[in-house]
mmCIF file as gemmi writes it, N, C-alpha and C atoms, coordinates in Angstrom:
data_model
loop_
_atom_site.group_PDB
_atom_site.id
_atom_site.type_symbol
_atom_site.label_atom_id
_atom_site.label_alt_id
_atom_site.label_comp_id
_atom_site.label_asym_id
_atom_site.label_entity_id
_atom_site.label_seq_id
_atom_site.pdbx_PDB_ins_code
_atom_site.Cartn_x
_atom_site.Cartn_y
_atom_site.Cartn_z
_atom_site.occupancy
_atom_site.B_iso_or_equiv
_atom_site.pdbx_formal_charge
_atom_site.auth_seq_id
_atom_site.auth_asym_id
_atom_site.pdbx_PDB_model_num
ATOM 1 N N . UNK Axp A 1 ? -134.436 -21.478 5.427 1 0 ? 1 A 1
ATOM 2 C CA . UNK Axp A 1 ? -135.601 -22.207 5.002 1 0 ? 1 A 1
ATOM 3 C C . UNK Axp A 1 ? -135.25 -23.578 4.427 1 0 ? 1 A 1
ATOM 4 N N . UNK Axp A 2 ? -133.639 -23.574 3.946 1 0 ? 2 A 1
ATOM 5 C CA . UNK Axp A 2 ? -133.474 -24.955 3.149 1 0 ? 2 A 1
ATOM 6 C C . UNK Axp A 2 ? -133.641 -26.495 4.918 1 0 ? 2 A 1
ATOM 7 N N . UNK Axp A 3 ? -133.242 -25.651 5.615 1 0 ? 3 A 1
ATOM 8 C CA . UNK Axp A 3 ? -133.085 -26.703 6.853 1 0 ? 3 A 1
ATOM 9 C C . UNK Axp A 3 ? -134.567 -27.328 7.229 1 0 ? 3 A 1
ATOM 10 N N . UNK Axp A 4 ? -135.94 -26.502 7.201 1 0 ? 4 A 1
ATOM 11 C CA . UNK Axp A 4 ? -137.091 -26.679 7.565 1 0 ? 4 A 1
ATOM 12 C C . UNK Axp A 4 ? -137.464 -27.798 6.508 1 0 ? 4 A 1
ATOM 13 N N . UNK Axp A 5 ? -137.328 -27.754 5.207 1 0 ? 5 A 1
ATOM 14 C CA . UNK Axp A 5 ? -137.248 -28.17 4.349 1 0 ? 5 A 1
ATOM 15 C C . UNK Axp A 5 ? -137.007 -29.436 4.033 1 0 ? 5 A 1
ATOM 16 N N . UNK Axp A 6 ? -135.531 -29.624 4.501 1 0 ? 6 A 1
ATOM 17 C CA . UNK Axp A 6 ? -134.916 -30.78 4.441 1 0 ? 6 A 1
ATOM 18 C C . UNK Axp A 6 ? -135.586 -31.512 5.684 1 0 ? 6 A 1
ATOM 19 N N . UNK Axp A 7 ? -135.558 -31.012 6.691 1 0 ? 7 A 1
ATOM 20 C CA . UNK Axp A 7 ? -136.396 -31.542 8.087 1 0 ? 7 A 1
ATOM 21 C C . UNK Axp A 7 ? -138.398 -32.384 7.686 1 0 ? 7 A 1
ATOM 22 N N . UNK Axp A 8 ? -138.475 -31.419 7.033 1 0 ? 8 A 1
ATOM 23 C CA . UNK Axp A 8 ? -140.319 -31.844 6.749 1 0 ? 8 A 1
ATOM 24 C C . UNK Axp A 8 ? -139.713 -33.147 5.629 1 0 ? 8 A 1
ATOM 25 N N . UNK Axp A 9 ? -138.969 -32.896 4.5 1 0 ? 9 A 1
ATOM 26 C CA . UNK Axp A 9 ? -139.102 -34.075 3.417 1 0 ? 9 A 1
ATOM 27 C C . UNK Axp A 9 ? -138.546 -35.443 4.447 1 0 ? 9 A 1
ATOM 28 N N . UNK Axp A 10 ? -136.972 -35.22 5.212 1 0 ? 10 A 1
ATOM 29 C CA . UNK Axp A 10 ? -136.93 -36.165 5.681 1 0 ? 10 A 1
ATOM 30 C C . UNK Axp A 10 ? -138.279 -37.052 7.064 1 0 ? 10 A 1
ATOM 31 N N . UNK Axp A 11 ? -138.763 -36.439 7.261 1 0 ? 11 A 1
ATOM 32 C CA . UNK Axp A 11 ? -140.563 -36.399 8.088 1 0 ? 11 A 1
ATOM 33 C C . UNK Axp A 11 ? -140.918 -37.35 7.118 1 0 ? 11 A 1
ATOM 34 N N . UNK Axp A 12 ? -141.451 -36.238 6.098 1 0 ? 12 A 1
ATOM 35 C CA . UNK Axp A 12 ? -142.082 -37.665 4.964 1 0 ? 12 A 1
ATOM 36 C C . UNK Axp A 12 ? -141.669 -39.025 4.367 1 0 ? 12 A 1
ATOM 37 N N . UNK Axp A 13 ? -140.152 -38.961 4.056 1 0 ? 13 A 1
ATOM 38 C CA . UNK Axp A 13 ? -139.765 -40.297 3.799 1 0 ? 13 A 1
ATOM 39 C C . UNK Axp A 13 ? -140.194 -40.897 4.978 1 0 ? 13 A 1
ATOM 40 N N . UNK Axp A 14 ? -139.725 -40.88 6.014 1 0 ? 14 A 1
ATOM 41 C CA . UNK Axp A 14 ? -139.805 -42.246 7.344 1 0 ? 14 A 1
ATOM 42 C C . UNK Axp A 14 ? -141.087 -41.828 7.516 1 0 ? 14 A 1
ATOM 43 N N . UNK Axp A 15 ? -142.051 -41.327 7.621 1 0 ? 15 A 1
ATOM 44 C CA . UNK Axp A 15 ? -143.807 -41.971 7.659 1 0 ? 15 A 1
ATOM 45 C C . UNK Axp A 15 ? -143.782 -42.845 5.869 1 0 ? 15 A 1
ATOM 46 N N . UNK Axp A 16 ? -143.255 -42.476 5.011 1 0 ? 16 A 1
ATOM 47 C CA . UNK Axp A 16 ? -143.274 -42.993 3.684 1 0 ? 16 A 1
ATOM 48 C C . UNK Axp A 16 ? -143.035 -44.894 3.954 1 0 ? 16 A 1
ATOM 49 N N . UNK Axp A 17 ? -142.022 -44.481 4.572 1 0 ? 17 A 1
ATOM 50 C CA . UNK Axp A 17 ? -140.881 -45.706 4.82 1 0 ? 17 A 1
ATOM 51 C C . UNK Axp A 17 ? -142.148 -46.677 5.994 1 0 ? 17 A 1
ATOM 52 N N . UNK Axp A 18 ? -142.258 -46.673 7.25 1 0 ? 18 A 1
ATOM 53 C CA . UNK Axp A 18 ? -143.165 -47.026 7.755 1 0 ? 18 A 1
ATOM 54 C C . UNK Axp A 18 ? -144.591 -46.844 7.741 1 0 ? 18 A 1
ATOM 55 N N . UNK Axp A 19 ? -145.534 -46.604 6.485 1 0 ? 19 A 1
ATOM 56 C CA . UNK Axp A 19 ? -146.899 -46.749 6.014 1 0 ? 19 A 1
ATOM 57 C C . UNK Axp A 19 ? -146.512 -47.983 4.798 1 0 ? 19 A 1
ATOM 58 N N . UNK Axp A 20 ? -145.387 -47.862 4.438 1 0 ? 20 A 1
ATOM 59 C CA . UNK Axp A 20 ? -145.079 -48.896 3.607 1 0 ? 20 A 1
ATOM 60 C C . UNK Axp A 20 ? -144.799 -50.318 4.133 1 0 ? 20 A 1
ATOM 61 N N . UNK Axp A 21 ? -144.117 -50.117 5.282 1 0 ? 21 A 1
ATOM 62 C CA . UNK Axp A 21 ? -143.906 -51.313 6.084 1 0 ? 21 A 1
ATOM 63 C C . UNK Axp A 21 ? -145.613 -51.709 7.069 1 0 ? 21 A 1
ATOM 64 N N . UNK Axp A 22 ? -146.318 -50.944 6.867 1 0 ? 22 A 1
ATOM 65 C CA . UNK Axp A 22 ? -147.696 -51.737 7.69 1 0 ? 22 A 1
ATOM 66 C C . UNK Axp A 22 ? -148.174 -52.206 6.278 1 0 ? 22 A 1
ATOM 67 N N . UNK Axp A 23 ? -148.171 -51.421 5.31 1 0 ? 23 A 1
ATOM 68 C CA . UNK Axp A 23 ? -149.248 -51.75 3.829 1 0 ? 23 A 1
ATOM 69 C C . UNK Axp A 23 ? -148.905 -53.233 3.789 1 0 ? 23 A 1
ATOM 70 N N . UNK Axp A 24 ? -147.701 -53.973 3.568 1 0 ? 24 A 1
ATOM 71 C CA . UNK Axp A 24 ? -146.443 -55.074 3.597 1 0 ? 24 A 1
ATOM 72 C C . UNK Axp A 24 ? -146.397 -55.813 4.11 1 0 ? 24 A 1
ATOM 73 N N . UNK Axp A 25 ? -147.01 -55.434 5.681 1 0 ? 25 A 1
ATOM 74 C CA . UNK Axp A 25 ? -147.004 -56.404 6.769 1 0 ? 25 A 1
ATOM 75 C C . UNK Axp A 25 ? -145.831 -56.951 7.16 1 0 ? 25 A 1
ATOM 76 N N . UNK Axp A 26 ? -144.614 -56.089 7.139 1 0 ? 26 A 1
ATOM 77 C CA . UNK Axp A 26 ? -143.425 -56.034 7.405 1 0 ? 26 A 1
ATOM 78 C C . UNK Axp A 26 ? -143.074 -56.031 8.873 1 0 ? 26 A 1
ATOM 79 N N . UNK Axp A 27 ? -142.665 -57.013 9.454 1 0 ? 27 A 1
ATOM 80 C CA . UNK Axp A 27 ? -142.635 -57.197 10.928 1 0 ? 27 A 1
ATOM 81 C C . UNK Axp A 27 ? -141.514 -57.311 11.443 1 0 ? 27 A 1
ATOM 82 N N . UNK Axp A 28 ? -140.365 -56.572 11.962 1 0 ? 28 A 1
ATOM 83 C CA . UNK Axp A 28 ? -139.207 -56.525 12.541 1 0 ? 28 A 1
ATOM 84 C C . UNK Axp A 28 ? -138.887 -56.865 13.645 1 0 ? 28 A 1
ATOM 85 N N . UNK Axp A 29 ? -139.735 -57.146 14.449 1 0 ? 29 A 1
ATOM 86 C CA . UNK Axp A 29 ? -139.671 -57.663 16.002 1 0 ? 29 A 1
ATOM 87 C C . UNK Axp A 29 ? -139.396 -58.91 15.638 1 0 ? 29 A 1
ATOM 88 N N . UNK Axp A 30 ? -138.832 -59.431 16.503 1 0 ? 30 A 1
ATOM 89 C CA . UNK Axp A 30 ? -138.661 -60.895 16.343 1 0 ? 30 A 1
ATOM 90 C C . UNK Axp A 30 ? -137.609 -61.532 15.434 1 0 ? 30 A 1
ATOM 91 N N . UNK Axp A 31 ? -136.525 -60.876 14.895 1 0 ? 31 A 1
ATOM 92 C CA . UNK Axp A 31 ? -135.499 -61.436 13.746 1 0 ? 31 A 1
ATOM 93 C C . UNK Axp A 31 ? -135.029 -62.33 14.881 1 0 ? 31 A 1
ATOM 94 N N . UNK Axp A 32 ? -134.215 -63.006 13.77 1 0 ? 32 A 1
ATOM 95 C CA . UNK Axp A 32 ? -132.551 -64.17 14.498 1 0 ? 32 A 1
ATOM 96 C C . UNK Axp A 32 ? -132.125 -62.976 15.138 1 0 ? 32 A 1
ATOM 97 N N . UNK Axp A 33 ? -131.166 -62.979 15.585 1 0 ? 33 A 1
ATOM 98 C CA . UNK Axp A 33 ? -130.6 -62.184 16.468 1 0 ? 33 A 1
ATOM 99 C C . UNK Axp A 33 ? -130.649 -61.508 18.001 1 0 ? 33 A 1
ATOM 100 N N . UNK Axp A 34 ? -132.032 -61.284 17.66 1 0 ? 34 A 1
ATOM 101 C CA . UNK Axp A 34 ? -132.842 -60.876 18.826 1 0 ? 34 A 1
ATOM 102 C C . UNK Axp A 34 ? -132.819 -61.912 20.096 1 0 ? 34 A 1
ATOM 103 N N . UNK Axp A 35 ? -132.61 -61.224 21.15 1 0 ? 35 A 1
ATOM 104 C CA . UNK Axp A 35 ? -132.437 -61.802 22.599 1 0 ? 35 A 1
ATOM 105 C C . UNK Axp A 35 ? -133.742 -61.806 23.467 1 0 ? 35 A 1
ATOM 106 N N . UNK Axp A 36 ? -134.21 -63.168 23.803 1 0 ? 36 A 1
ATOM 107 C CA . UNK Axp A 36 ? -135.458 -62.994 24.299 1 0 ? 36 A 1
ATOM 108 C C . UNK Axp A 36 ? -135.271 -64.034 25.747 1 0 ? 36 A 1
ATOM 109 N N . UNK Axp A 37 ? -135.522 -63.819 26.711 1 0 ? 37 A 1
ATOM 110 C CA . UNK Axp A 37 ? -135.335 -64.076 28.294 1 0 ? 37 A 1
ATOM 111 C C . UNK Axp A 37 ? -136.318 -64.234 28.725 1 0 ? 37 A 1
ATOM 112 N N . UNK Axp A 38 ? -137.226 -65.456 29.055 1 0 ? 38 A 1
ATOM 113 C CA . UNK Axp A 38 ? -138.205 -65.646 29.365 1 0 ? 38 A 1
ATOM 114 C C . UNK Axp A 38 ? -138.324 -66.175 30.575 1 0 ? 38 A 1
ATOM 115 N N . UNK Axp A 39 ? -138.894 -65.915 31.582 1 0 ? 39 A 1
ATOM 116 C CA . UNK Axp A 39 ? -139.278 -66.833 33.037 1 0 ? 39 A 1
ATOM 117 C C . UNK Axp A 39 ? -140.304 -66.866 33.82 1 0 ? 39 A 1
ATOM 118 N N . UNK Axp A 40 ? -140.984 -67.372 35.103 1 0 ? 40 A 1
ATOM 119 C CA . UNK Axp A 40 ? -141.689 -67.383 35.125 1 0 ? 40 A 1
ATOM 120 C C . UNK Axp A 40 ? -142.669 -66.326 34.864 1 0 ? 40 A 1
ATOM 121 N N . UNK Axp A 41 ? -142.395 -64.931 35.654 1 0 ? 41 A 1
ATOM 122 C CA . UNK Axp A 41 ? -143.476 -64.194 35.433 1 0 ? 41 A 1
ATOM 123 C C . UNK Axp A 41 ? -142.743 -62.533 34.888 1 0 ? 41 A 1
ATOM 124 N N . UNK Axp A 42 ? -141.549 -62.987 34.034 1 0 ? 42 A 1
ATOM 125 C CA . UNK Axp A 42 ? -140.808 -61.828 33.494 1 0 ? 42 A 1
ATOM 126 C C . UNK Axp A 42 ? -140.521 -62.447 31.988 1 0 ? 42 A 1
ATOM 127 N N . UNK Axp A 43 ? -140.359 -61.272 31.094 1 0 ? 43 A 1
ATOM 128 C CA . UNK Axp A 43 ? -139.53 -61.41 30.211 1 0 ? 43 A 1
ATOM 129 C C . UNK Axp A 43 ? -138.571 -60.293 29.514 1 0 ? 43 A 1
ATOM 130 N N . UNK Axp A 44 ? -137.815 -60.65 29.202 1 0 ? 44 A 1
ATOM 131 C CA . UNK Axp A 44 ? -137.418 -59.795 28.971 1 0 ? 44 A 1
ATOM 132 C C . UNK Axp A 44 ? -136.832 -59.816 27.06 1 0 ? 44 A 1
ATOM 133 N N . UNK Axp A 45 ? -136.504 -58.535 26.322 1 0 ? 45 A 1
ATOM 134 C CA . UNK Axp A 45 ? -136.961 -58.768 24.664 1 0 ? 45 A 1
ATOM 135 C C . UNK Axp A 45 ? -136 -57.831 25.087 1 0 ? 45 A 1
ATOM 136 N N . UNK Axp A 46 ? -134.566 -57.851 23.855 1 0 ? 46 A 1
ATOM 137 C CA . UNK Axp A 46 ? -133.686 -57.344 23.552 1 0 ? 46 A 1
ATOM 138 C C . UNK Axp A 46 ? -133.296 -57.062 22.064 1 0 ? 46 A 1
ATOM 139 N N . UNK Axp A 47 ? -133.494 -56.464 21.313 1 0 ? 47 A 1
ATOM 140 C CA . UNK Axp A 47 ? -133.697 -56.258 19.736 1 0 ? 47 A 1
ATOM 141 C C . UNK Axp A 47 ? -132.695 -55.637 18.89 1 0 ? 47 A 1
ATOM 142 N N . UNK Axp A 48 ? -131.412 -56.644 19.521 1 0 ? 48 A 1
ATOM 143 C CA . UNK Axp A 48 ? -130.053 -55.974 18.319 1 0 ? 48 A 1
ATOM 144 C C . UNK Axp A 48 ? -130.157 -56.348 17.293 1 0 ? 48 A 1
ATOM 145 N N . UNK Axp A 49 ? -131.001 -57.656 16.465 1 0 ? 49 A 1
ATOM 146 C CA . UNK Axp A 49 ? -130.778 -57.106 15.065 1 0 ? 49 A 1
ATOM 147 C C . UNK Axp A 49 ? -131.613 -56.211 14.454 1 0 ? 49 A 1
ATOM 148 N N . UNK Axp A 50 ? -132.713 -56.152 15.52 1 0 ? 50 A 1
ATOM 149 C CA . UNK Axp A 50 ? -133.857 -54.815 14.825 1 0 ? 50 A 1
ATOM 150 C C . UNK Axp A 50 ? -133.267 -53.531 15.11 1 0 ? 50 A 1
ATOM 151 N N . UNK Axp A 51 ? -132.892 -53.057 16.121 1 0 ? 51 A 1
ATOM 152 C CA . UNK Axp A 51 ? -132.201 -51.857 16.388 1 0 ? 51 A 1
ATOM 153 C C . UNK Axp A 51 ? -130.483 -51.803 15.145 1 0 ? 51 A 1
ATOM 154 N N . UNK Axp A 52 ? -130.019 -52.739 15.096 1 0 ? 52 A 1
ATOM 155 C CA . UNK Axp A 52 ? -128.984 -52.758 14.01 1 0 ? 52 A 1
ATOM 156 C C . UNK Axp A 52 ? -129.637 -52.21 12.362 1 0 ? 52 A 1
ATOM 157 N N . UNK Axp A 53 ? -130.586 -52.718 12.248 1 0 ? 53 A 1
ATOM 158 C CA . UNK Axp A 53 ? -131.209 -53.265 10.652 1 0 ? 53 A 1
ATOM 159 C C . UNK Axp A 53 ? -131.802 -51.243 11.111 1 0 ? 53 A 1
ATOM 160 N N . UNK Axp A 54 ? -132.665 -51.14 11.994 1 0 ? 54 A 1
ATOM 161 C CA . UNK Axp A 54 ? -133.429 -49.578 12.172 1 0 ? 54 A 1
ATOM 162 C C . UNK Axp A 54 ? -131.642 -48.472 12.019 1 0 ? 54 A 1
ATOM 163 N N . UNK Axp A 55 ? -131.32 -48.486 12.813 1 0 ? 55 A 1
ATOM 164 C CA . UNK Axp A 55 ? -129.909 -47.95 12.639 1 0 ? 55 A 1
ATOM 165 C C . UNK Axp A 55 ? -129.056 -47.664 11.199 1 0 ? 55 A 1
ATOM 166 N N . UNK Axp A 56 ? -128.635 -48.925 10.584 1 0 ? 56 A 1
ATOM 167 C CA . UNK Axp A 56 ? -128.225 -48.91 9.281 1 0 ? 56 A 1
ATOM 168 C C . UNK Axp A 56 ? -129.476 -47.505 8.357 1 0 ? 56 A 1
ATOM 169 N N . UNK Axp A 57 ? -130.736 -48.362 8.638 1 0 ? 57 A 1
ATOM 170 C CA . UNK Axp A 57 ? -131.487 -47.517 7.644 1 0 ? 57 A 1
ATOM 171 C C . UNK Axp A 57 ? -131.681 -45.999 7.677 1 0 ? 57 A 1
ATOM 172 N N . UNK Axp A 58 ? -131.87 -45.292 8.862 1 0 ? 58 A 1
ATOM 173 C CA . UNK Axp A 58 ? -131.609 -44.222 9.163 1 0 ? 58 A 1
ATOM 174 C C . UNK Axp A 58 ? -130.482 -43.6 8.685 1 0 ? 58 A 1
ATOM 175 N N . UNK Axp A 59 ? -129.102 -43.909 9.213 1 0 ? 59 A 1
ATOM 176 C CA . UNK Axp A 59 ? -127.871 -43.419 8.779 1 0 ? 59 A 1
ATOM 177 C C . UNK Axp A 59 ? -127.722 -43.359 7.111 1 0 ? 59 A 1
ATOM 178 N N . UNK Axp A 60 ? -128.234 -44.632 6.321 1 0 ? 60 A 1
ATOM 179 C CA . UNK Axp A 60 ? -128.462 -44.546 5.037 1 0 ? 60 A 1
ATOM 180 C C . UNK Axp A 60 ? -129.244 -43.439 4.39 1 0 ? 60 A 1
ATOM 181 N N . UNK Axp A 61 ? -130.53 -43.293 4.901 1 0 ? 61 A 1
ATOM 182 C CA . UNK Axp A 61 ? -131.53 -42.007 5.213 1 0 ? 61 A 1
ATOM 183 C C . UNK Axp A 61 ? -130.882 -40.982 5.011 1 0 ? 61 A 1
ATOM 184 N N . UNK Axp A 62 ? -129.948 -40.411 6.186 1 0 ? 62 A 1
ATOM 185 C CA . UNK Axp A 62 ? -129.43 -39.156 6.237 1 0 ? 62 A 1
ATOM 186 C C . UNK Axp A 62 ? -128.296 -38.94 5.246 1 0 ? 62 A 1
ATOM 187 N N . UNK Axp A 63 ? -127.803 -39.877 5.392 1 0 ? 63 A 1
ATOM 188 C CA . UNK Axp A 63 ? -126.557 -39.241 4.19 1 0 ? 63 A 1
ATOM 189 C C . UNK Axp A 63 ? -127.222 -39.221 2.336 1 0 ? 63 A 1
ATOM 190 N N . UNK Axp A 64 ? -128.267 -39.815 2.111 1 0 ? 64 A 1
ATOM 191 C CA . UNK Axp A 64 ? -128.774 -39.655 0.849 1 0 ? 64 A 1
ATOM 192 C C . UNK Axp A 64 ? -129.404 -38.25 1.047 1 0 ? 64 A 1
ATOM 193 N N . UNK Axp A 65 ? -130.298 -37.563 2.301 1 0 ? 65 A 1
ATOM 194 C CA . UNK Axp A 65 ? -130.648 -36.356 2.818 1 0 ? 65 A 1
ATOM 195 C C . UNK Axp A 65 ? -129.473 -35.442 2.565 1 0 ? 65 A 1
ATOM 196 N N . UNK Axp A 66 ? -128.365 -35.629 2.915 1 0 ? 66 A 1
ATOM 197 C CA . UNK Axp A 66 ? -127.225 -34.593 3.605 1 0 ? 66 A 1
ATOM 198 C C . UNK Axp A 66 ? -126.903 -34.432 1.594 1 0 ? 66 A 1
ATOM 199 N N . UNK Axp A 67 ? -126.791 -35.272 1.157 1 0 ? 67 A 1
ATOM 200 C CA . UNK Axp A 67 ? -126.015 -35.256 -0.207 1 0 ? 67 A 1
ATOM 201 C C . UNK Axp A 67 ? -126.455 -34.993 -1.488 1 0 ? 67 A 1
ATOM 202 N N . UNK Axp A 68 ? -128.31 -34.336 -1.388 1 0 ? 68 A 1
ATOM 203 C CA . UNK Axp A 68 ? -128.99 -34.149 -2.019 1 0 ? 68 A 1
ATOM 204 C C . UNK Axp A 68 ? -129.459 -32.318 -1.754 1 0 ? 68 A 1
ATOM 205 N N . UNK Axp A 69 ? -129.376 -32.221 -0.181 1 0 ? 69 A 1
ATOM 206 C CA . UNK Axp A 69 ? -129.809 -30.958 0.274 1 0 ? 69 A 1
ATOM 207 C C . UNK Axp A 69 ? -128.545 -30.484 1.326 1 0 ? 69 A 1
């Protein structure tokens, strides 16, 4: 039961985490980093520092998860 547990709270932080980021108007698309390829009738959007910055936070996520429960 501790696994269901740990599974539902970590659920709630990240809806916690992103209801906080709309309340905020916190917008991650679009950093420096980000690779954007535009032409005539294509584009194309590549998002390594958003996928970097989403990444970090998660992994941060779990190990405060793993080290608590």
């Amino acid at each position: 039961m501790k696994t269901i547990a740990a599974v539902f709270i970590t659920i709630g932080i990240l809806f916690l985490i992103i209801g906080l980021m709309f309340a905020f108007n916190i917008k991650l698309g679009r950093l420096p980093g980000d690779i954007i390829i535009k032409r005539e009738n294509f584009v194309l959007y590549i998002p390594i520092t958003t996928m970097l910055i989403v990444s970090g936070l998660g992994t941060l996520l779990s190990i405060i998860i793993r080290r608590f429960f």
